[in-house]
C-alpha positions as CSV (number, residue, x, y, z in Angstrom):
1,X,-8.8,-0.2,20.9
2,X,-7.5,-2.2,17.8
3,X,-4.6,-0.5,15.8
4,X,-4.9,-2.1,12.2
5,X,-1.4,-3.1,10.3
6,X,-1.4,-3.7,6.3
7,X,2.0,-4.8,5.2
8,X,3.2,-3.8,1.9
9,X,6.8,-5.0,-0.1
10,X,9.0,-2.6,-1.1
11,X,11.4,-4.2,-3.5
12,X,12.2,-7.5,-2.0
13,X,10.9,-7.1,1.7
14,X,13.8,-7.0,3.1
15,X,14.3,-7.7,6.6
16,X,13.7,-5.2,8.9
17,X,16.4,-6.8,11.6
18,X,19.2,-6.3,9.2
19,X,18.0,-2.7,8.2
20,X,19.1,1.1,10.1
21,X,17.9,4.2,9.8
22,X,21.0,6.0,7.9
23,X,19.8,9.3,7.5
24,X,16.8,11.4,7.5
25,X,15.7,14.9,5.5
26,X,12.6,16.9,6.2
27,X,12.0,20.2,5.2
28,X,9.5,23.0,5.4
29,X,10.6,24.6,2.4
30,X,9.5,22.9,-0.9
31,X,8.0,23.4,-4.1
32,X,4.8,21.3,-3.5
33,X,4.9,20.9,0.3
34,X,6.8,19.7,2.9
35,X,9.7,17.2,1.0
36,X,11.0,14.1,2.9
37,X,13.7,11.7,2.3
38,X,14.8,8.7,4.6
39,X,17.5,6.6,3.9
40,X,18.0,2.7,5.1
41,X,20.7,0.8,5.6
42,X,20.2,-2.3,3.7
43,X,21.3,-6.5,5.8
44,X,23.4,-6.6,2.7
45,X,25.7,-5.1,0.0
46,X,26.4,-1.2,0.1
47,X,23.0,0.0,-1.2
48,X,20.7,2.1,0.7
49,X,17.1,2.0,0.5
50,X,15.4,5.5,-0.4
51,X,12.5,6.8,0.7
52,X,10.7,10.0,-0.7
53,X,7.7,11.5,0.1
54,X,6.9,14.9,-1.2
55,X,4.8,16.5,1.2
56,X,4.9,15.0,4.6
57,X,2.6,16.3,7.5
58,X,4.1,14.7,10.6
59,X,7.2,12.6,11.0
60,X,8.8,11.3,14.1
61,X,11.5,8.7,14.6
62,X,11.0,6.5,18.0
63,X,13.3,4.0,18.9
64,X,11.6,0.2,18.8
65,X,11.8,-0.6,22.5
66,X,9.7,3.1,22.8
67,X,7.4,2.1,20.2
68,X,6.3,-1.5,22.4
69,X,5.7,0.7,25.6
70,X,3.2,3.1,23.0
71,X,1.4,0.2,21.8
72,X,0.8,-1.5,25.6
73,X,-2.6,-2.6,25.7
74,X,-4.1,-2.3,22.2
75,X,-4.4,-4.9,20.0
76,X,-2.6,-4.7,16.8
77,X,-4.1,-6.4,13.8
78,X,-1.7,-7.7,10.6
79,X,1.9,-7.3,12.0
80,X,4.4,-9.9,10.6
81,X,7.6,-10.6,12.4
82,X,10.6,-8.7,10.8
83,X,8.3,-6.9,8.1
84,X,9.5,-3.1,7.6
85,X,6.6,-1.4,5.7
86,X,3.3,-1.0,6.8
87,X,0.5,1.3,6.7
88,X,-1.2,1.4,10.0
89,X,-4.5,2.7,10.9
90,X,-6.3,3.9,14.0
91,X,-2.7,4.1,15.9
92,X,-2.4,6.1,19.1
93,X,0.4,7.9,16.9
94,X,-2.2,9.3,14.3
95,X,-4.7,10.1,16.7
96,X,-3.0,11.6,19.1
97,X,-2.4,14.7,16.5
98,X,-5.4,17.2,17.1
99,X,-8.8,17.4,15.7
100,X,-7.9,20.6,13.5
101,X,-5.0,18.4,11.7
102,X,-7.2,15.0,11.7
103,X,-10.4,17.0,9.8
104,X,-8.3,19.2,8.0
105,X,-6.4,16.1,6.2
106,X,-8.6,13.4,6.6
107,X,-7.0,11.5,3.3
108,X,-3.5,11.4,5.8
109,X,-2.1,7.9,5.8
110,X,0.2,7.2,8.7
111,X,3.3,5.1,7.3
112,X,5.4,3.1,9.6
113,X,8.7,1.9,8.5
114,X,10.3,-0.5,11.2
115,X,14.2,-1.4,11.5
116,X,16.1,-3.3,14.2
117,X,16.4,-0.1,16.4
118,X,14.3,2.5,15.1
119,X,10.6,3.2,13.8
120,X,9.9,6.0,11.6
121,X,6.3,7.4,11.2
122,X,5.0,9.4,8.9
123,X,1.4,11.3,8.3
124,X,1.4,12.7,4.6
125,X,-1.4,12.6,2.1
126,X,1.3,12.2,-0.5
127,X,2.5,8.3,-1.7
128,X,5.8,6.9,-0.9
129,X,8.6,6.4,-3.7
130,X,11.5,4.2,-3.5
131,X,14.9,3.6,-5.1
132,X,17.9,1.5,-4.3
133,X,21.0,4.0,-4.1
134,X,24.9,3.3,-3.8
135,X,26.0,4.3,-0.5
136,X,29.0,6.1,-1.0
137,X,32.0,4.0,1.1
138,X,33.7,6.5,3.4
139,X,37.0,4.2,2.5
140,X,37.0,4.9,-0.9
141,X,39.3,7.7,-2.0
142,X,37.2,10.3,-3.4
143,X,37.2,11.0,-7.5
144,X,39.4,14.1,-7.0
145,X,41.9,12.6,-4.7
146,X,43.1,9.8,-7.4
């Protein structure tokens, strides 16, 4: 079994080492489908790294050491050391889902986004956005406390 890896930037390709997974949204109730939102950490600076998908079909975060014990025994085609984005195809993740979801979305693109501790997968037929956000410093006196 061969598991293929294409790498994409987002922004600057930042490194995936220096990155965490600050917090993650998914819901079942949305306009259009299934909304998710997933928020990095950035290596530097107070700016998180925002990731939206509107309708996402599966989603599971696995911590990295997990993810190496998953992957024992195939070979994976197109990693990069410390890359963060990639869209992966014929992964044990994807096809362990069940033949109704795999012929019922067949267009599903599994999305992997790699950090120094954590992996987050996603299955969605829908295409990522991203934005740089300020991360709001817990230090900071709020606006109405001044």
């Amino acid at each position: 079994m061969t598991t293929h890896y294409t790498p994409f930037d987002v922004f600057q390709n930042f490194t995936c080492t220096g990155m965490e997974l600050y917090d993650l949204r998914h819901s079942y109730f949305g306009d259009d489908g299934k909304p998710l939102t997933a928020h990095f950490s950035l290596p530097t600076g107070d700016d998180l790294l925002k990731i939206h998908f509107s309708d996402a079909d599966v989603v599971r975060v696995l911590d990295e050491l997990l993810l190496s014990t998953e992957e024992y025994g195939i070979e994976r085609i197109g990693v990069k050391p410390y890359h963060f984005a990639y869209r992966v195809e014929n992964s044990r993740f994807f096809l362990s889902q069940s033949e109704f979801y795999r012929g019922q979305y067949r267009e599903a693109v599994h999305y992997r986004f790699i950090t120094g501790g954590a992996c987050l997968d996603v299955l969605t037929k829908s295409d990522p956005n991203f934005a740089l956000v300020r991360c709001f410093v817990r230090d900071d006196p709020e606006p109405d406390d001044v």
